[in-house]
N, C-alpha and C positions, 0 to 999 in steps of 0.2 A: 749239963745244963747250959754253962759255956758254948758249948756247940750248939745245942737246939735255938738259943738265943741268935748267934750268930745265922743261925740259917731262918730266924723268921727276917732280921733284920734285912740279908739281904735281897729275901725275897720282895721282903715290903720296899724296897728301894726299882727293882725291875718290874713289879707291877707299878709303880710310878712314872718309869719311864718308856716303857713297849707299848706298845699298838696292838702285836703282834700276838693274838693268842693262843697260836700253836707254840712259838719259842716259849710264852709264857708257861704252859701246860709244860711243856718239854722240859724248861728249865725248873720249874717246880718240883717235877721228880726228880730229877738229878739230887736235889739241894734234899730231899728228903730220903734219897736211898742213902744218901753220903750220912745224913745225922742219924740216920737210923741201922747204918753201917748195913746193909743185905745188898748193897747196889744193882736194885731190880727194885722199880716201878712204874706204874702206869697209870693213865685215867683214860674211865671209859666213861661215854655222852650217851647219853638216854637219843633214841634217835625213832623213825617211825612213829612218833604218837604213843609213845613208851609199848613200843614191840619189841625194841632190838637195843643191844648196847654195844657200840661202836669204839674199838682202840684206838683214842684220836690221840694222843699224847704218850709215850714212856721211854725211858731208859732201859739198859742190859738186856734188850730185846732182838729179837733174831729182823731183818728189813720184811719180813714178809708178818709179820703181826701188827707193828704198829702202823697205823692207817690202812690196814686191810682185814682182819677180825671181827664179825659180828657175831654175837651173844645174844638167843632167844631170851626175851625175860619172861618167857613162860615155864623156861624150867626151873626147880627148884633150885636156884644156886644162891649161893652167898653173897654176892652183888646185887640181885635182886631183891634178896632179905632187908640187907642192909639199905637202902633205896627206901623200900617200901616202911619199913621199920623205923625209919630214920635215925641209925643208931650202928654204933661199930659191930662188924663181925668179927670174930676171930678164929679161925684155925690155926691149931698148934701142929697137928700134923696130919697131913691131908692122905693119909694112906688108912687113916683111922677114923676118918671122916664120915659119919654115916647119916644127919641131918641134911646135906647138901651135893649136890652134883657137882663135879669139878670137872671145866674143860678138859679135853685129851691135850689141847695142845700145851697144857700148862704144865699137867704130870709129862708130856717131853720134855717139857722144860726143864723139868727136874726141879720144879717148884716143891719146895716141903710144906714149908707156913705161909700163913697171908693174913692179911687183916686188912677190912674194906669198912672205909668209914665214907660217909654222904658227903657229897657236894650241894648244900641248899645255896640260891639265888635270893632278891629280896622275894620277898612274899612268901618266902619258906615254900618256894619250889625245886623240885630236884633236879641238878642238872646228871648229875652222875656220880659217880664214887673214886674214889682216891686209894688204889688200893696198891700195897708193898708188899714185896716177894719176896721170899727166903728161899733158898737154895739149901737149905740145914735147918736140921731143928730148932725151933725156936721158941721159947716163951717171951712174949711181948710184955710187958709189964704195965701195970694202972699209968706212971706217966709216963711212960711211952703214947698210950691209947690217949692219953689227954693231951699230949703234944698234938697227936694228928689230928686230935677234935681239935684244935687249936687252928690250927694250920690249915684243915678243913674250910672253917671258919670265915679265915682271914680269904680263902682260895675263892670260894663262891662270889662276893660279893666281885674281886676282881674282874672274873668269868664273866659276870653280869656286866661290869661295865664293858671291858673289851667286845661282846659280843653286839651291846648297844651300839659302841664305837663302830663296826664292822658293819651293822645294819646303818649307822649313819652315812658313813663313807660311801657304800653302797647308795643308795637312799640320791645323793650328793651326786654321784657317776651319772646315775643314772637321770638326774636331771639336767645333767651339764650333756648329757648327751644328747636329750631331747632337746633341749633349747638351743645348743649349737645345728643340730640338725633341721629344726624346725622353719623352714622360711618361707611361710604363711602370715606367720605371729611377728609381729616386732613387740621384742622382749630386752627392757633394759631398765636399770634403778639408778637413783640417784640420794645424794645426799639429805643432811636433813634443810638444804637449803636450797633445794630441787635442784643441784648441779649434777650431771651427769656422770656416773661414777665406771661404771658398767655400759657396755655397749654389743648386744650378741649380735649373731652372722644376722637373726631375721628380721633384726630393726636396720642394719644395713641394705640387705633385700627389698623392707618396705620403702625406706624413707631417703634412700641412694649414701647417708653420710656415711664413713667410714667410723672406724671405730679412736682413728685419732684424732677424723674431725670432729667429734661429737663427744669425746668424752671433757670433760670439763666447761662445759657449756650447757647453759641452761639448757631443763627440759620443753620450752617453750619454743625453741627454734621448730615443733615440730607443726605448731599454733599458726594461724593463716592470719595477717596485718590485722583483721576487724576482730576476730576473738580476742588477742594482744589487747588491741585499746581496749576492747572493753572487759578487759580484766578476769576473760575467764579462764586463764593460763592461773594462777592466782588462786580463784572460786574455787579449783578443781583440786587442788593441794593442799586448802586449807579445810574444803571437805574431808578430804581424805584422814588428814592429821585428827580431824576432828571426830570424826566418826567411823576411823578406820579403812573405809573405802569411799571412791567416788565411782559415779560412773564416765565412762569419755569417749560419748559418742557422735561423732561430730566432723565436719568437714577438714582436714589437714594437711599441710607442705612439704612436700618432698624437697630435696636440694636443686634440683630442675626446677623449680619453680610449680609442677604440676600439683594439681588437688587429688587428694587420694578422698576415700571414707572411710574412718575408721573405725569398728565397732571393737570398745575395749574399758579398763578400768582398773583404777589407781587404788592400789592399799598400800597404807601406812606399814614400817618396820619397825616394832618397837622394840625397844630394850625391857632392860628386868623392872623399871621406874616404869612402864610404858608410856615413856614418851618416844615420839617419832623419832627414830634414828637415819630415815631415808625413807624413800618408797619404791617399788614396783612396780611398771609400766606394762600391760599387757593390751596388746590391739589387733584386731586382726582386717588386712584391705581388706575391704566390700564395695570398692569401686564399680565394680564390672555390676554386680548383685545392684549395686545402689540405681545405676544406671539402667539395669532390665528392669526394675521395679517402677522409676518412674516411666522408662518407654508404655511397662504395662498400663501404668495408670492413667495415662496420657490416651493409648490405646483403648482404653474402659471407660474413658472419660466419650472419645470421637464415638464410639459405639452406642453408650446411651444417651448423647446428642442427636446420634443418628436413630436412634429407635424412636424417640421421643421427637422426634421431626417428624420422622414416619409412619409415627404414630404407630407401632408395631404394639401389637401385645404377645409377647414371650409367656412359652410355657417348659415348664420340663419335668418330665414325670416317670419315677423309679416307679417300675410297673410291678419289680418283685418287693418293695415295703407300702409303695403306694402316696408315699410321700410325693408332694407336688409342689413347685416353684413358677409363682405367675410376676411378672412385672407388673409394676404399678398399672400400664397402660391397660393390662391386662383385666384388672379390677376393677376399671372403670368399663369397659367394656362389655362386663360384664353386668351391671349394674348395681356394685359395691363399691363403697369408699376401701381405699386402698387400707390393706389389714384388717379390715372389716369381718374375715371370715379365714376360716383356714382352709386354703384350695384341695379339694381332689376331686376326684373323678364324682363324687354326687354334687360336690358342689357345681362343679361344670354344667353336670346335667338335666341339671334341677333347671336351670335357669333357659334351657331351649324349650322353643317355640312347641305347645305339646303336638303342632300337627306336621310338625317336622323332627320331631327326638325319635322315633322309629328307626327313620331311615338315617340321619347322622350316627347315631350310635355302631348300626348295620354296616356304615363305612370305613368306621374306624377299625372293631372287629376283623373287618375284610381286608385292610391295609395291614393288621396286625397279623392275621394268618398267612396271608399269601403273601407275609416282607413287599409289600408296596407302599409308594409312596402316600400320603393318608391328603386327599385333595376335597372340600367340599362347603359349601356356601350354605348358610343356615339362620336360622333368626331364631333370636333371643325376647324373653319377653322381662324389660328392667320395675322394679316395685312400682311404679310409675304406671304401669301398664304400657310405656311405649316401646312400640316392637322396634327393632333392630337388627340390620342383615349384617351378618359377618363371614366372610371368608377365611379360610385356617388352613392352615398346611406342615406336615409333619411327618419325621422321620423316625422309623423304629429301629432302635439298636438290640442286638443277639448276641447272646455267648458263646462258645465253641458248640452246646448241645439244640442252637438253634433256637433257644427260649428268646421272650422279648424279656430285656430287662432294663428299657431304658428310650423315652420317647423326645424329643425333643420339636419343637415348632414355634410357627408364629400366626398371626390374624390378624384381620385390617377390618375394619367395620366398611362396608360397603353399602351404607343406607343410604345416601346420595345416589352414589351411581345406579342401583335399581331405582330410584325416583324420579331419576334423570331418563333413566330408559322409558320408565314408564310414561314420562311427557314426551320424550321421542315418539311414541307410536303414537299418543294423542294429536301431536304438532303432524306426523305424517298423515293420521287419516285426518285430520284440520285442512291439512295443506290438499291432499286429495280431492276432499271435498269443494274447497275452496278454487282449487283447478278446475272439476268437472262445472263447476258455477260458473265459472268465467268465460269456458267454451262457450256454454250455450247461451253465455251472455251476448258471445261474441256473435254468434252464429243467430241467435233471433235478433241483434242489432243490426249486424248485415241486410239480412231478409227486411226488417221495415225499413233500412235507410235505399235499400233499392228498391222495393213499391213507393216510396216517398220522394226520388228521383228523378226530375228530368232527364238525364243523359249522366253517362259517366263520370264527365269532368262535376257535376252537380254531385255523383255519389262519393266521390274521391275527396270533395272539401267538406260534408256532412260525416263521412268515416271514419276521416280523419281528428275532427273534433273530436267526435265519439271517440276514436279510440287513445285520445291523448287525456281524455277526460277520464278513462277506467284506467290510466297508467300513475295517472295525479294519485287516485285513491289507492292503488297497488303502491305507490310510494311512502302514501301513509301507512299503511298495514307493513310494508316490511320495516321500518322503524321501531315495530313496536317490539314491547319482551313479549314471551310465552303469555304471557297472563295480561299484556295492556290490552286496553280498548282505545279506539278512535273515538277523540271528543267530537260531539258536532260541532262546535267552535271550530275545530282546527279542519272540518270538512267546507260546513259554508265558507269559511275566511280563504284556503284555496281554491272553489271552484270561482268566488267572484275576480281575488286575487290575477288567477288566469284572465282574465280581463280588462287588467286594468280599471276595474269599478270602483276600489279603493282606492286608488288616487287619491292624495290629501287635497290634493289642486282642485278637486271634483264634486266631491261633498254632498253624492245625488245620493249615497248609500246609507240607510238607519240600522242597524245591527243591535239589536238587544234581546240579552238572556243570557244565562250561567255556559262558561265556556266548557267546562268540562262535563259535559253532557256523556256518559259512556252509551256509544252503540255496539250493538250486537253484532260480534265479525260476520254471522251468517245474513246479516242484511246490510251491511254496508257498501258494498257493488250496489245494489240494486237500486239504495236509496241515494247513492252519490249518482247515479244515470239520470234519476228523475230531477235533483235538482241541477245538472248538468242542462237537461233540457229546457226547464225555467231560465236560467242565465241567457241561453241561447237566445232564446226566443226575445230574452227581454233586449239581450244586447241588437237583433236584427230587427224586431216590429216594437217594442215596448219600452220600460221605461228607461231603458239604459241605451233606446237608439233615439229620443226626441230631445232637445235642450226644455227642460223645464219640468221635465217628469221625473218622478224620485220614486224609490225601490223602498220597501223598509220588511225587513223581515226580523220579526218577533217571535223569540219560542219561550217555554215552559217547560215545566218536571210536573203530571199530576197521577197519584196513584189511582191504578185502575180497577174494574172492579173487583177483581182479583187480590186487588192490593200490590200489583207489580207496575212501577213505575211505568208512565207513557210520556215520548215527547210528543206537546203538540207544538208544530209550528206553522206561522201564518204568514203567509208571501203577498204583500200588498203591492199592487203599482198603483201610483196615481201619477196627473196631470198629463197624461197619453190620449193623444188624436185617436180615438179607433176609429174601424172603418164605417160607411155608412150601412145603412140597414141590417145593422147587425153582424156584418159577414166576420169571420175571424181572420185574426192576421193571417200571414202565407205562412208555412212551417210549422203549425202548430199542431197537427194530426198528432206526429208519434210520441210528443211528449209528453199530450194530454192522452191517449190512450196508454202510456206507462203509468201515468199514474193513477188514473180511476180503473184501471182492470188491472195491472204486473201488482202495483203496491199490495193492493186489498188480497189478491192471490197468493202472494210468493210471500209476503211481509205479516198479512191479518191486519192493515191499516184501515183507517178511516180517512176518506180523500173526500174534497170538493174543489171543485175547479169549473170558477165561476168569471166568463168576459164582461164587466162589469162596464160600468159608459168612461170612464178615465183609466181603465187597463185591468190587465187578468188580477186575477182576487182567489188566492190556490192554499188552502189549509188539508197539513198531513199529518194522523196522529197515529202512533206506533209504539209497539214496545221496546223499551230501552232494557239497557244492563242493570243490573241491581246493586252495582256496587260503582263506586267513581273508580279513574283509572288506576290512582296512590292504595287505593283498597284493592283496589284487582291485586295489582303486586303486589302485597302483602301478603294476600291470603292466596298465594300460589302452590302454598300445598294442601289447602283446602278443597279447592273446586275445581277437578280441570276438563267444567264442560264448558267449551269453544262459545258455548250461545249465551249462556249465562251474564 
């Protein structure tokens, strides 16, 4: 009893100080072959997911069994019984044995007895069995068997811790070997008064300090001046303490001085009280990362600046789910408030022109079979009913088997510039017209200013009027926009102008009626020639060549019977010598035959032109424009006929 005592004592003294659970295993049978005097035993570890039992420990054993013996626990043997059973086996003499298999290697052994009692762990799991060899026969006695349950007993729970131990240690290595190896991460902890306690390789890698500059120094040297003051070195530790982690992600200082970015976070260490006993710093740079992210954003920013300058409407459309992505520009273009509707392919095509969706759809198809690039100009028609030209353009993407799976493009609305076109060819055949009018302006002035000619030098100062007088109005008409008209105002006021009859010094000239009179471009040559010839006449025989004779021309706006405005204007001379017996002044042929035969022809005026006894007396009424000239421009996408 003496002995058995002493061998539990010392046992219980080397499972308090080992680590080591094979010595302990090892030593354990020694101490039990000796109290149990057979000096042979072993312990064998359940191994494989309880397939096999493994000689990981024993005494009196040959070097080629212990740590190299595996034992099926499928055959019927007395290890496994006992295991399974959870309870001692015994054999008194294994030649007699007929319940249980017995290894060959153990009948070489020359093993007679054994007795196999359980090794249970907490949880009353089985680690293995403890089992002692006899080399002679033997009867094992009740407390013998109760010794080794004993000893059993005390053996397991040891096992369990050492084994724990062993996965710690491990557990331990293997951390220490990550985090030394690691230099990505800067990993280091501090106390509970955030002093630096720890400093591994990848917090020196991030943050350049050494492990002797940095240990005993606050965890804040890693903090940039402005977090500092404002106390988030502080915030972030007493988050932590407080609710076990903080997050700490945030701009940071190297020993250089440089800014790193570090994406990372502080947990609290607590002890068995949990309070914070120090914390754990883990960070990882993302400088490079921080910096691609703002170039990109930067870059996404310039790009939808630029789209939205350019008024682009983006499209992109997964041809294999059908899902479709439009920009905002997009949805206005197409005439939906943006999110208004969820884009795809009917939504698009609902919204073209129906006498143009034939053939856009026709295009696209055609771009998508024959992989070209998808080019085509089309109008949309928006809830509004107003139509809208858009141009689109767009690229199909293919997989290795050729398929579209993926379309990408853009569109510009292009309703101006076909509007614009279309007053281009208005303004050409205008300008056309207005050419072929002016030759044969030129060409029947010529003709009457040379029947109406003395000689040359006579036709040279009469053609020259004339043609300085159709260049006065050509000057007015190219001033104007697409859509203005010539006021008469700004007609009579240049042709006297040219004369000097305005003159404030002069005061022969009466001028009244609404200046912005609009004439019709298609008679304004005509009707500037005729009162060209009045001026003329008046400035050479009339009342703008005698001292004491005054001019006064008077117009009006009256609707006709049509209901389309007419000017009428009334050209009075008075206080003029005419000649005797009626005869009319010299030069007055062609500009009285312009206007009682060219007006009423070319114009549909009403003319009289009357030599009255104090000077010519000449009323012209015509149709004017329907709209004043601030109206013309306005409504320039309303009307673009030229006579109007």
């Amino acid at each position: 009893m003496m002995k058995r005592q002493q061998v539990l004592a010392d046992f219980g003294e080397l499972a308090i100080t080992s680590e080591d659970l094979d010595a302990v295993l090892t030593e354990a049978c020694r101490l039990v072959a000796k109290a149990l005097g057979t000096e042979r035993a072993k312990v064998l570890e359940i191994q494989d997911e309880q397939q096999q039992l493994f000689v990981r420990a024993g005494v009196g054993w040959a070097d080629d069994v212990v740590g190299h013996v595996h034992l099926s626990m499928n055959e019927a043997s007395s290890e496994t019984y006992s295991i399974k059973a959870r309870e001692p086996v015994i054999s008194q003499d294994i030649d007699k044995e007929d319940r249980f298999h017995i290894p060959a290697f153990m009948k070489e052994a020359g093993v007679v007895a054994m007795v196999n009692v359980p090794i249970l762990v907490l949880g009353c799991r089985p680690y293995g069995v403890l089992q002692v060899d006899a080399t002679k026969p033997r009867t094992f006695g009740d407390d013998e068997i109760q010794f080794l349950r004993t000893y059993a007993t005390i053996l397991g729970p040891v096992v369990d811790r050492l084994r724990k131990v062993h996965r710690l240690h491990a557990s331990e290595e293997r951390f220490r070997r990550i985090v030394e190896t690691v230099q990505d991460y800067a990993i280091f902890t501090t106390d509970a008064e955030d002093r630096i306690d720890t400093w591994f390789p990848g917090a020196e890698a991030v943050f350049g300090w050494t492990a002797d500059e940095a240990i005993r120094q606050l965890g804040s040297i890693t903090f940039t001046p402005e977090d500092r003051a404002a106390g988030q070195d502080k915030q972030e530790v007493e988050t932590a303490r407080r609710d076990g982690h903080a997050a700490n992600i945030r701009w940071h200082l190297r020993k250089d001085g440089r800014r790193i970015f570090i994406e990372g976070a502080v947990w609290a260490l607590l002890d068995e009280s949990g309070t914070a006993r120090g914390f754990v710093k883990v960070g990882q740079d993302v400088t490079q990362r921080k910096h691609a992210e703002t170039a990109l954003r930067e870059s996404e920013e310039r790009l939808r600046s630029a789209v939205e300058v350019g008024q682009l409407g983006l499209w992109d459309w997964n041809v294999t789910t059908g899902e479709v992505h439009w920009s905002d520009e997009h949805f206005r273009m197409e005439g939906y408030k943006v999110g208004e509707v969820t884009p795809s392919y009917e939504t698009w095509s609902s919204r073209i022109h129906p006498d143009d969706r034939v053939e856009t759809e026709a295009a696209l198809h055609q771009a998508m079979e024959r992989q070209e690039e998808f080019a085509h100009e089309f109008r949309v028609v928006h809830p509004d009913h107003s139509v809208h030209w858009l141009s689109g353009r767009g690229k199909f993407h293919y997989d290795a088997a050729g398929r579209p799976v993926r379309m990408v493009g853009a569109m510009v609305e292009t309703t101006d510039r076909r509007e614009w076109e279309e007053r281009q060819q208005i303004l050409v055949k205008e300008l056309q017209h207005r050419t072929f009018n002016l030759m044969g302006m030129v060409r029947s002035m010529a003709d009457a200013t040379i029947r109406s000619s003395v000689d040359l030098k006579d036709f040279r100062a009469k053609f020259r009027d004339r043609i300085e007088a159709l260049a006065r109005v050509q000057r007015l008409l190219s001033r104007l926009g697409q859509d203005d008209r010539v006021a008469f105002g700004d007609l009579i006021h240049a042709e006297l102008d040219a004369t000097g009859a305005l003159d404030a010094t002069v005061s022969r000239v009466t001028l009244e009626g609404p200046h912005d009179v609009p004439l019709r471009s298609s008679t304004v040559q005509t009707f500037a020639m005729a009162l060209h010839e009045l001026t003329t006449n008046a400035v050479k025989y009339g009342a703008l060549s005698q001292p004491g004779a005054r001019l006064a021309v008077r117009w009006r706006v009256e609707d006709g019977a049509n209901g389309e405005p007419w000017l009428h204007v009334d050209w009075r001379e008075s206080g003029v010598t005419m000649p005797p017996d009626g005869q009319a002044p010299g030069g007055t042929g062609q500009g009285r035959t312009l206007i009682e035969k060219a007006l009423p022809y070319q114009l549909q005026a009403e003319t009289t032109y009357v030599m009255a006894a104090d000077g010519i007396h000449c009323s012209i009424a015509l149709p004017v424009s329907n709209r004043s000239p601030l109206e013309s421009r306005d409504a320039s996408h309303q009307s673009p006929d030229p006579d109007r």
